[in-house]
C-alpha positions in Angstrom: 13.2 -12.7 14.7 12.7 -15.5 12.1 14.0 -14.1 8.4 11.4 -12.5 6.3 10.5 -13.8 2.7 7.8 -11.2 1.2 6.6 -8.1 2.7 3.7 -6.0 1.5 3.6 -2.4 1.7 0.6 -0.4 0.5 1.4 2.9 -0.6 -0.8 6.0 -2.1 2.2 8.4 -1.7 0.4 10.1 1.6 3.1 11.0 4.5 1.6 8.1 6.4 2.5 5.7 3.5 6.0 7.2 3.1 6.8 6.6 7.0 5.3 3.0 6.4 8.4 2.6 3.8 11.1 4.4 5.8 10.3 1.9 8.7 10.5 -1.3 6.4 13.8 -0.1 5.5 14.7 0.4 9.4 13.5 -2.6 10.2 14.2 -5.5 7.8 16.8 -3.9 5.4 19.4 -6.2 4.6 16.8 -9.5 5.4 16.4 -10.3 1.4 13.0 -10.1 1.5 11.0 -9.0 -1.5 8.8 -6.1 -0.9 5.5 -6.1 -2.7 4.3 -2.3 -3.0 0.7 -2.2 -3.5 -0.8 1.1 -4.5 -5.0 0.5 -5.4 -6.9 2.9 -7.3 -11.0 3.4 -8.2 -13.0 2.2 -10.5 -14.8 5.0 -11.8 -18.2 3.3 -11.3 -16.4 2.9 -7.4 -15.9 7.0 -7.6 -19.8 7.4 -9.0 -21.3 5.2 -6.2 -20.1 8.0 -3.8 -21.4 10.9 -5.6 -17.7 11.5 -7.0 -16.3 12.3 -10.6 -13.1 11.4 -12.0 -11.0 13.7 -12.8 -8.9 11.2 -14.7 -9.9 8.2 -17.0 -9.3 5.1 -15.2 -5.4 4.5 -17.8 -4.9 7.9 -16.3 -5.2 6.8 -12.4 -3.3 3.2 -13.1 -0.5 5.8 -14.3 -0.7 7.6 -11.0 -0.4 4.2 -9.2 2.7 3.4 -11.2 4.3 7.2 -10.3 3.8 6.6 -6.3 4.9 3.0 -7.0 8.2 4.2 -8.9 9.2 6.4 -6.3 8.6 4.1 -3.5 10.5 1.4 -5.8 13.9 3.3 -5.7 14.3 3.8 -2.5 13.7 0.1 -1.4 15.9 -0.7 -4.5 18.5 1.6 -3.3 18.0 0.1 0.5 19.0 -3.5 -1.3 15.1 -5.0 -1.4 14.0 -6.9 -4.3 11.1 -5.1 -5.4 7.8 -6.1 -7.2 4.6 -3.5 -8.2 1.2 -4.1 -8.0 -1.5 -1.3 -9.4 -4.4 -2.5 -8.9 -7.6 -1.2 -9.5 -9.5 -2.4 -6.4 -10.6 -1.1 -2.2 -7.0 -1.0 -1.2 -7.4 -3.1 1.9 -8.8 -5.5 -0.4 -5.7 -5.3 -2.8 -3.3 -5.5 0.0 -5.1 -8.7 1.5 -5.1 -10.1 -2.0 -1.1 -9.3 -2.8 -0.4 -10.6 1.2 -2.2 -13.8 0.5 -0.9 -14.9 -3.1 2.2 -13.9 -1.6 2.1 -15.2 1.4 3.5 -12.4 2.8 5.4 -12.4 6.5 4.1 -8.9 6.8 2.2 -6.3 5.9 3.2 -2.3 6.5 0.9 0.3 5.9 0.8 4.1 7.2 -1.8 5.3 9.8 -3.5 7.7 7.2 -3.5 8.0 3.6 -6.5 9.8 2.8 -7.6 12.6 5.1 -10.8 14.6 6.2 -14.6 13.4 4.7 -13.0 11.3 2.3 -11.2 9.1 4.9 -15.1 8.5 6.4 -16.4 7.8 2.8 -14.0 5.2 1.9 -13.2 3.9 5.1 -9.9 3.6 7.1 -7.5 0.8 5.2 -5.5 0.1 8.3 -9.0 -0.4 10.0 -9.6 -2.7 7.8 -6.6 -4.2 8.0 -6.3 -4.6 11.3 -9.3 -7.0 11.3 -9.0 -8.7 8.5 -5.5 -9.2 7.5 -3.9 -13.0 7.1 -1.0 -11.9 8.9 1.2 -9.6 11.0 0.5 -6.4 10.7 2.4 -2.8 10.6 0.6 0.2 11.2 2.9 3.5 11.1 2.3 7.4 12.3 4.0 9.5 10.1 6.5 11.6 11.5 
């Protein structure tokens, strides 16, 4: 396998997207690559389009992207990956295209599910999307 550069993970601290970081770390720990965690959040006019409120005020959600992005940070940083953060408030397939292809990324990891039940079929299935639309390899991983 050809050394690895930049890898984007997108994370929204579901089980899915923690398994997606435990097998980066199985699989390319000690390569030097820099990880790129991704973690996307809604615009509140996003939320209103499907009959949704926010809870939050959109500071308040880019401060819960930077909580899941923290905790995903230390344990790359602790498994000897450069890391970089990315909150973005964007459709998270979008964002993670956008992050793979600035970066151009080797790979891109993301969990089988992150959001689950009606919402999943609301927003759509980010490794669905992905999986046809992504610039380059792509990881898709069950949680345990």
């Amino acid at each position: 396998m050809r050394a690895m550069n930049a890898i984007v993970v997108g994370t929204d601290g579901s089980p899915g997207a923690e398994a997606a970081v435990r097998r980066v770390i199985e699989l390319t720990g000690g390569s030097g690559a820099t990880v790129h965690l991704v973690c996307a959040y809604p615009a509140p006019t996003g939320l209103e389009r499907l009959g949704l409120t926010a809870r939050q005020d959109p500071t308040d959600l880019r401060g819960v992207a930077f909580d899941v992005l923290a905790r995903d940070e230390r344990r790359l940083t602790e498994a000897g990956f450069t890391v970089e953060k990315h909150a973005l408030e964007s459709d998270p397939a979008h964002a993670i295209i956008d992050v793979a292809t600035e970066q151009n990324a080797d790979l891109i990891a993301v969990g089988a599910r992150g959001n689950t039940g009606v919402r999943r079929f609301i927003l759509g299935s980010v490794s669905s999307k992905l999986a046809h639309h992504t610039p380059t390899s792509l990881l898709i991983v069950r949680d345990d």
